[in-house]
C-alpha angles and dihedrals in degrees: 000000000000121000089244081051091048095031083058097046082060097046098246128134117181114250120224102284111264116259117228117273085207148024098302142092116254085227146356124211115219105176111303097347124091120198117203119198119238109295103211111217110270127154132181091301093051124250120029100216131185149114122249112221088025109072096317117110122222081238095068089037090064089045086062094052091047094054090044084061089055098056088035071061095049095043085055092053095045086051105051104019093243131054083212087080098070106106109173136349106237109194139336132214121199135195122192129203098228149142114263088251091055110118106173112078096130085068099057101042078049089079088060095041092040084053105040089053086041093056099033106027116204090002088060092067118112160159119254153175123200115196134168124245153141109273137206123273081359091283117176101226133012123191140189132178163180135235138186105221134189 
């Protein structure tokens, strides 16, 4: 099944791939890997804020970094034509808005991995690493990857 078949079975369409917020490229292309700058958590009412560990749930956590996974999708689109070109997800790295007591990091970036693998079966799996920190524009959840391309 293709990734748009499988992309529709899910109800996503992918949205118009984010443009920077800075002096940077949204990816860059060395041989058949493909690096996407983070992808802040953003929905259709625009950013998707909040703190982990202070009156966020791990549950909507999991919802930003799942949206983050959407636009890391789109990204790859904008960058190559054709989301059929996407051949593996390589590797994630996830930063989570959180208190310094929040734990539980690897959860929330779950909601980004569980849908990657669900939408793209066997390509979606990944490495990955999951840290705390303080994002920009207080942001819930920030991602950046990289994908293997045709």
């Amino acid at each position: 099944m293709s990734i748009t078949a499988r992309l529709a079975d899910l109800g996503v369409t992918l949205p118009d791939a984010p443009a920077p917020a800075a002096n940077y490229v949204p990816a860059v292309r060395s041989g058949d890997l493909l690096f996407v700058s983070g992808q802040i958590s953003s929905g259709p009412d625009g950013m998707i804020i909040g703190r982990l560990g202070d009156g966020m749930s791990i549950k909507d956590g999991a919802a930003a970094a799942r949206a983050c996974a959407i636009s890391l999708l789109a990204q790859v689109k904008a960058a190559t034509g054709d989301i059929e070109s996407l051949d593996q997800v390589v590797k994630l790295t996830g930063f989570v808005n959180c208190t310094p007591d929040f734990t539980d990091q690897p959860k929330v970036i779950n909601g980004a991995s569980d849908f990657l693998v669900e939408a793209l079966g066997d390509k979606g799996k990944h490495s990955r690493s999951a840290v705390g920190a303080a994002l920009p524009f207080g942001v819930a959840v920030e991602i950046e990857g990289i994908f293997r391309v045709k």
